[in-house]
C-alpha positions in Angstrom: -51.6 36.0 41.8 -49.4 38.8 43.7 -46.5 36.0 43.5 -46.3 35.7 39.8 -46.7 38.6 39.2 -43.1 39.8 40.0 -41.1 37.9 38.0 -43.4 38.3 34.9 -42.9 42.3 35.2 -39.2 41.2 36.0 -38.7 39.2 32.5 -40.4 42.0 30.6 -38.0 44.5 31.9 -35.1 42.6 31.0 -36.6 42.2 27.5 -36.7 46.2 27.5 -33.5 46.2 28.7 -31.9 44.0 26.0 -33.7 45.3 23.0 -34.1 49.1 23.9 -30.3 49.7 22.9 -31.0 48.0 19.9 -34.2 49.3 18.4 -32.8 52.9 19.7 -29.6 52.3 18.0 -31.4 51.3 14.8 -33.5 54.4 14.8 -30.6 56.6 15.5 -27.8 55.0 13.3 -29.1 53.8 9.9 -25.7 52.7 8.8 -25.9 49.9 11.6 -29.0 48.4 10.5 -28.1 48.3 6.7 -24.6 46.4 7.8 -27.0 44.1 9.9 -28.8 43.2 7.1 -26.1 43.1 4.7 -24.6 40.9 7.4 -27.7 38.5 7.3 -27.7 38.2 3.2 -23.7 37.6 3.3 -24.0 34.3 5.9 -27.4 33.3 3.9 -26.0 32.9 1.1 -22.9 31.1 2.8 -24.7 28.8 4.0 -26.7 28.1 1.2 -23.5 28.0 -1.0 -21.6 25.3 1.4 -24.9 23.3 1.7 -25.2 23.0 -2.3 -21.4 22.4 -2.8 -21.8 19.4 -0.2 -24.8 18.0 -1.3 -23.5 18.2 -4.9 -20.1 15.9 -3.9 -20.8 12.3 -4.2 -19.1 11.5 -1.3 -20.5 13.7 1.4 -21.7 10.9 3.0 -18.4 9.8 3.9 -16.8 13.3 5.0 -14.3 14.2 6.2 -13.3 10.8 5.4 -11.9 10.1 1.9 -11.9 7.6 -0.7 -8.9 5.1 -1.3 -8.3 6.6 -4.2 -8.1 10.2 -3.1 -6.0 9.4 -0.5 -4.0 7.6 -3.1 -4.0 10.8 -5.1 -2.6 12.7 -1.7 0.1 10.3 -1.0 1.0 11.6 -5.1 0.5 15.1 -4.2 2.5 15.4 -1.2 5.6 13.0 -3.1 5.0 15.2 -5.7 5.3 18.5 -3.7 8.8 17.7 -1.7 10.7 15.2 -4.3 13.5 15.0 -2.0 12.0 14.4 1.1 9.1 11.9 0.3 9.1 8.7 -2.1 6.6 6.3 -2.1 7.1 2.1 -2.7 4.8 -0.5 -3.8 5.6 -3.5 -2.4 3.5 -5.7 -3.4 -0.7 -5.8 -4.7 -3.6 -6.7 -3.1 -6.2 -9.5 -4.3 -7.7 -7.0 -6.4 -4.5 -5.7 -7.8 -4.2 -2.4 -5.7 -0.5 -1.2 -4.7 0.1 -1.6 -1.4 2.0 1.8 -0.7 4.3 2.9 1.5 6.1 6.4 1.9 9.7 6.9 2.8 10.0 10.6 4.8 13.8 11.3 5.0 16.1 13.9 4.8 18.8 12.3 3.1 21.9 9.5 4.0 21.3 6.5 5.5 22.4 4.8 8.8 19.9 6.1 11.1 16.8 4.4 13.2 13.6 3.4 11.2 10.2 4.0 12.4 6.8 2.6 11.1 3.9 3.8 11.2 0.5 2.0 9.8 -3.3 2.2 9.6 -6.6 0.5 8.1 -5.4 -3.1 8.3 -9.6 -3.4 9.3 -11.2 -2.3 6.2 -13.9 0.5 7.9 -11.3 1.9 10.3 -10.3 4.9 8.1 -9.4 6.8 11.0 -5.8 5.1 10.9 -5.4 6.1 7.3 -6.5 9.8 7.8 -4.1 10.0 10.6 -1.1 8.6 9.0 -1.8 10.7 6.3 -1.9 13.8 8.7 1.3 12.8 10.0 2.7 12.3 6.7 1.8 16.1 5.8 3.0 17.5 9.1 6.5 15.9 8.8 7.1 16.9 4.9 5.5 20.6 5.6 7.5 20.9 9.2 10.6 19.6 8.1 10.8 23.2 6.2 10.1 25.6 9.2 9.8 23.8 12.2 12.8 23.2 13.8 11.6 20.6 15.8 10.2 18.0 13.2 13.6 19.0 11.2 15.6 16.9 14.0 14.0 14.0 14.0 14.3 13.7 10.4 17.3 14.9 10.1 18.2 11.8 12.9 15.0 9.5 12.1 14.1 7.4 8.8 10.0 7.3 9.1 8.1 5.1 6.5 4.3 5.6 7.1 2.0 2.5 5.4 -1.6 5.0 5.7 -3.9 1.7 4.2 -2.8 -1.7 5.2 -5.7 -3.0 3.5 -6.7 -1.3 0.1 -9.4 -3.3 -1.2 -10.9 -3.2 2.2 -11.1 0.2 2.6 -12.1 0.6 -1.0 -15.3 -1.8 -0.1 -16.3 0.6 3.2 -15.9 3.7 1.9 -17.8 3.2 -1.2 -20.6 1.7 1.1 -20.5 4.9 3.3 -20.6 7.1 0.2 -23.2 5.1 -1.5 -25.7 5.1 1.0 -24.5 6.4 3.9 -24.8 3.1 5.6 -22.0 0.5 6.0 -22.2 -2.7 7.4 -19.5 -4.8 9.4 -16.6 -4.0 6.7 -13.4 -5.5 8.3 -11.6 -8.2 6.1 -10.0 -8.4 2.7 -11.4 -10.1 -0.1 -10.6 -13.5 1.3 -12.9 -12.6 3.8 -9.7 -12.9 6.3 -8.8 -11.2 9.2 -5.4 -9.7 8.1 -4.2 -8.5 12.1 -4.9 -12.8 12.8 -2.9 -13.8 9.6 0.5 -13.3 10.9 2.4 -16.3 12.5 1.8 -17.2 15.7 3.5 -19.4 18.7 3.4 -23.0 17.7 2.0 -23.4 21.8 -0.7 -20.7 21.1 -4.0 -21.7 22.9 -6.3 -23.9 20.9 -9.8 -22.4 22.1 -10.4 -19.0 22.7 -13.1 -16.5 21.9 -13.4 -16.3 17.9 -12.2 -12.2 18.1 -8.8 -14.1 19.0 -8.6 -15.1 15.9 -11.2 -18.1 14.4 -11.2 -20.7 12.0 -14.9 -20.3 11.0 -14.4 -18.0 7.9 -18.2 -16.8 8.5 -16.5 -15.2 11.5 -15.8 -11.6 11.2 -12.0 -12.6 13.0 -11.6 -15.3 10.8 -7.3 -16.3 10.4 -7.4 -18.2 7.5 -5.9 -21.7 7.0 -2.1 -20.3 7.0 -0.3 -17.8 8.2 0.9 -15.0 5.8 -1.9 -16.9 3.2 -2.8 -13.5 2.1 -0.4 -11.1 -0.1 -1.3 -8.2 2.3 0.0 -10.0 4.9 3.2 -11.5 3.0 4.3 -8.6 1.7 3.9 -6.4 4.6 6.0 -9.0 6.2 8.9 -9.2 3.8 9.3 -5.1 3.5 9.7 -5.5 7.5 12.4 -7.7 7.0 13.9 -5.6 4.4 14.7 -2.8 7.1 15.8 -1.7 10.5 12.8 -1.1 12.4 13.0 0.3 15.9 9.4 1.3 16.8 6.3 0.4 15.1 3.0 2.3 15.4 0.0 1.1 14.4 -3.7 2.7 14.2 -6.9 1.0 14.9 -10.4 2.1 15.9 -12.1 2.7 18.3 -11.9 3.0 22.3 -9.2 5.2 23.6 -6.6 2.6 24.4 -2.6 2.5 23.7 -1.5 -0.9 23.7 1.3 -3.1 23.9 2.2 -6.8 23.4 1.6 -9.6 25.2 -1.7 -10.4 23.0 -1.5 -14.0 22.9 -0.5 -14.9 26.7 -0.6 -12.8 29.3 3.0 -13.3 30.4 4.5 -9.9 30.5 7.4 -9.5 28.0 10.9 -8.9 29.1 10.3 -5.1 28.1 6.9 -4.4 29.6 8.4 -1.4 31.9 10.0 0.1 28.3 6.2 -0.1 26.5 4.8 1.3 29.8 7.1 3.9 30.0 6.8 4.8 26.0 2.8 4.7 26.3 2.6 6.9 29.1 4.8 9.1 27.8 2.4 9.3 24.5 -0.9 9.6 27.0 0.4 12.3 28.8 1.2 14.5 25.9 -3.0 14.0 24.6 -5.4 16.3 25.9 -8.2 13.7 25.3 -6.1 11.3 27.2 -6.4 7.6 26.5 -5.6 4.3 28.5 -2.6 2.5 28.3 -3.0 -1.1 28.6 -1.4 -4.5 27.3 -3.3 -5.7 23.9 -4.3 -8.5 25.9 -6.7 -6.9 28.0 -8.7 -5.9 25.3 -9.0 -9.6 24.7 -6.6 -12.1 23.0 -5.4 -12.7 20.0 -3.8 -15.2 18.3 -1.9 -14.1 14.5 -1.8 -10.6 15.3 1.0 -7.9 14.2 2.8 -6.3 17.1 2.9 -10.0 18.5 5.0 -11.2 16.0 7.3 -8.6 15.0 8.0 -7.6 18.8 8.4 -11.7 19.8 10.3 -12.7 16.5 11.9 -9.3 15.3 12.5 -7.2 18.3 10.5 -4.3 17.1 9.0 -2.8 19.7 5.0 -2.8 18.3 1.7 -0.3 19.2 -1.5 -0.5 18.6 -4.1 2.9 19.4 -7.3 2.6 19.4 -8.3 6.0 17.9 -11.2 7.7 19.6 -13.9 6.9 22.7 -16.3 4.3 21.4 -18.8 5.2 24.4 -19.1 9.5 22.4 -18.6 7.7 18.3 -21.5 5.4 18.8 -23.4 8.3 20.0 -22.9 10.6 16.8 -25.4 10.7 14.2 -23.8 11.3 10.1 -24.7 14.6 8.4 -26.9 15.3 5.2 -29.3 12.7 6.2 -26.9 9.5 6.3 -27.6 7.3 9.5 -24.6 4.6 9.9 -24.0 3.6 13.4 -21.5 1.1 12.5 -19.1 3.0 10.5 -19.5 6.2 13.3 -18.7 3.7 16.1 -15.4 3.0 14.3 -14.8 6.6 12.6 -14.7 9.3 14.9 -16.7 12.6 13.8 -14.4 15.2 14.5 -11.0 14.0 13.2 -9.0 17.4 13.0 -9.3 17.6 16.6 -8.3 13.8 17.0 -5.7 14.6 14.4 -4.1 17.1 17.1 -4.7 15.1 19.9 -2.6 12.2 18.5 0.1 14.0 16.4 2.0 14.9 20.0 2.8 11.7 20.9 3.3 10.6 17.2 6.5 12.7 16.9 7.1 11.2 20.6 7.6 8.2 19.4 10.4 8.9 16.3 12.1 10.8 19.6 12.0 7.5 21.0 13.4 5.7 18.3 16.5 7.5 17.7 17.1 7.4 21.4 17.0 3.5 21.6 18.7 3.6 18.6 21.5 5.0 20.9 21.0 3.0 23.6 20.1 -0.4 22.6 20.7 -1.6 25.6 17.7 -0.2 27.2 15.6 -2.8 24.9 15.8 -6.4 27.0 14.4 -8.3 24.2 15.9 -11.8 22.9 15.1 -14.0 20.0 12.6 -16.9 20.8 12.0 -20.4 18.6 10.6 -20.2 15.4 6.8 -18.9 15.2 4.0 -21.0 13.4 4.4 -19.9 9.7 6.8 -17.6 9.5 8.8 -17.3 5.8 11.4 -20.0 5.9 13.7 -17.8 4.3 13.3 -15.4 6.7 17.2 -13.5 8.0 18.0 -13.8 11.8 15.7 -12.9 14.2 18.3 -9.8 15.7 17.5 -8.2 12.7 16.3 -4.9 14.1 17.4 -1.4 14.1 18.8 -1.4 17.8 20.8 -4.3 16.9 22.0 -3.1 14.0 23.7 0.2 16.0 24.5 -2.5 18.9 27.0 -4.1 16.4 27.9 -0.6 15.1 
C-alpha cells in the first residue's frame, strides 16, 4: 500500500499546485474572472456562429474545394480585378457545352517564353484546379509588390488552364456536395480517359495493363477508338500549337511524385539529365518534399500528355502528383460526410499544400525564360509522325526554344 501511496499524494499536490494560483487569483481579482467568462461566451458563440454558417452552405461537403462554377466565377473575378494583366480564352467547349478556359498572365509585349500550366484533366482531382487557381492569384496580386514574381512576368508569358476537364469536374464535385460521397469520377462524358486520348507512337506496345490506356470503355483508363476523338482533347491540342511553349506543368492527384516523360517506353529521352535536374530543383524547394521519378515508373501509359507534346513538340512536360496518398486515404471529411475516394485524391489541408507547391511553381517560369536563353541546353529532336496527330498540324520545331534559337 506504502508504494502507491506516494505518487497519489504526489498527483494531488501538483493539482494544488496548478489550480491554487488560479482559484486564489479569482478570489483576489474579480476583473479576471469576469474577462474569463466573457472570454468563454465570446468563443461559444464563435463556434456556434461558424458551425451554423457551414452547415447552412450547400456545399460544405466539398470544402475547401469549390464548385466548377465558382471557380469559374474566380477566374472572372481575378480578370476582372487586374484588366491588364489577366485575360481569359475559350478555346473551345466541352461535350456538355462548357468553355474550356484558359488565362493569359502577362505584363505586356510579346516575344518572350511561354509557360503552361494545367490541372483536373481526371474529373475528382480538384486539387490541380485549386492549385492553378492559387498560382493564378499569387502571380496577378505579386506582380504589384513583389519584386520577385514582377520579373518573371515581366520576362515570362504564363497561361494557366485550372480545369482540363469541365464536365468532369462538374460531375465530382456535385457528388461530393450532394452527399458527401463520390465514387470513381475520372473521365468525361464519353466515359474517356482524356490523359490516354492524345496520339501515341505508331510502335506503342499492344498489351499492357488497362491503367496504360484500354480499349474496354468499361475501364476506368479507357482511350477511346481515336486519338484527339474528344473536343477536350482536340482543342487543348490545337491552342498548344497556336503558341511557344517552353515548359509545361501539369497537376494530378495523388502520391507525392514529380514526373517526367518517358511514359510509354522506358528508353530515357535525350533530355532525361535536363528533367532531373528541373525536378529536383522543384523537390528541394518543398518542405513536404516529394519523389522525382520518370512517369513510367508509376506505370505506363500509352495516349498520355507530356508524352506527346515533349516527343512531337519539344515542350519539356510535368506531371505532380499532388499530396501523399498513404496520409489522404487516412482522412475522414467533416460535418458528417465519409468519402474515401474523393479524400484519397483531394488532399485535406490544401493551403498548406498550396505553399508547399507554389515554390517550385515560380521555379519553373525561372526555368523557362532561362532555356528560352539558352536553347541549346534542350537536346530534343523531332521524331516520325505520332498515331493520330492533326494532319494539319505546323512543324514539329515549333516550340518556344526554337523559336529564340532562330531569333
Amino acid at each position: 500500500m506504502k508504494k502507491y501511496l506516494a505518487p497519489v499524494i504526489g498527483a494531488f499536490l501538483v493539482m494544488a499546485l496548478f489550480a491554487a494560483p488560479n482559484k486564489a487569483l479569482a478570489k483576489l481579482d474579480p476583473a479576471i474572472k469576469k474577462y474569463q467568462e466573457e472570454m468563454k461566451k465570446k468563443y461559444k458563440e464563435q463556434d456556434k456562429k461558424e458551425r451554423d454558417k457551414r452547415m447552412a452552405d450547400k456545399n460544405r461537403r466539398l470544402r475547401p474545394y469549390h464548385t466548377l462554377e465558382e471557380l469559374y466565377a474566380q477566374m472572372d473575378e481575378v480578370a476582372k480585378k487586374y484588366p491588364q494583366l489577366v485575360t481569359i480564352e475559350s478555346y473551345g467547349k466541352t461535350l456538355e457545352g462548357r468553355d474550356l478556359r484558359a488565362l493569359k498572365i502577362s505584363t505586356g509585349p510579346g516575344g518572350k517564353p511561354e509557360i503552361l500550366f494545367s490541372g483536373n484533366i481526371h474529373a475528382q482531382e480538384l486539387a490541380g484546379a485549386e492549385f492553378c487557381m492559387a498560382l493564378v492569384r499569387k502571380l496577378a496580386q505579386g506582380c504589384q509588390d513583389d519584386r520577385n514574381v514582377k520579373y518573371l512576368l515581366d520576362n515570362a508569358d504564363v497561361y494557366v488552364i485550372p480545369v482540363l476537364n469541365p464536365d468532369g469536374n462538374f460531375k465530382a464535385g456535385l457528388q461530393q456536395a450532394r452527399t458527401g460521397f463520390t465514387g470513381f469520377v475520372r473521365k468525361n462524358k464519353n466515359s474517356i480517359d482524356l490523359n490516354r486520348n492524345f496520339p501515341y507512337p505508331p510502335d506503342a506496345p499492344k498489351k499492357l495493363n488497362d491503367s496504360a490506356g484500354s480499349n474496354k470503355k468499361w475501364m476506368t483508363s479507357y482511350r477511346g477508338k481515336d486519338p484527339l476523338s474528344e473536343p477536350e482533347t482536340k482543342d487543348l491540342i490545337a491552342f498548344i500549337e497556336k503558341h511557344k511553349f517552353v515548359i509545361s506543368q501539369n497537376y494530378h492527384t495523388t502520391g507525392g511524385l514529380i514526373m517526367y516523360p518517358p511514359g510509354t517506353y522506358p528508353d530515357k529521352t535525350p533530355d532525361d539529365q535536363l528533367f532531373v535536374k528541373i525536378a529536383n530543383e522543384y523537390r528541394e524547394l518543398q518542405f513536404d518534399k516529394y519523389k522525382v521519378v520518370p512517369e513510367i515508373d508509376l506505370y505506363p501509359t500509352i495516349g498520355a500528355l507530356d508524352d506527346y507534346i515533349y516527343h512531337r513538340l519539344g515542350i519539356l512536360a510535368f506531371s505532380i502528383e499532388i499530396g501523399n496518398r498513404a496520409e489522404t486515404r487516412a482522412l475522414i471529411a467533416r460535418n458528417g460526410a465519409w468519402s474515401p475516394i474523393f479524400w484519397t485524391y483531394n488532399v485535406y489541408y490544401l493551403d498548406m499544400e498550396n505553399q508547399n507547391l507554389m515554390p517550385g511553381a515560380l521555379n519553373m517560369i525561372q526555368w523557362a525564360i532561362k532555356l528560352y536563353k539558352q536553347p541549346g541546353q534542350i537536346k530534343w529532336k523531332p521524331e516520325p509522325a505520332w498515331k493520330g496527330e492533326p494532319e494539319n498540324k505546323s512543324s514539329a520545331s515549333s516550340t518556344g526554344v526554337k523559336l529564340a534559337e532562330n531569333n
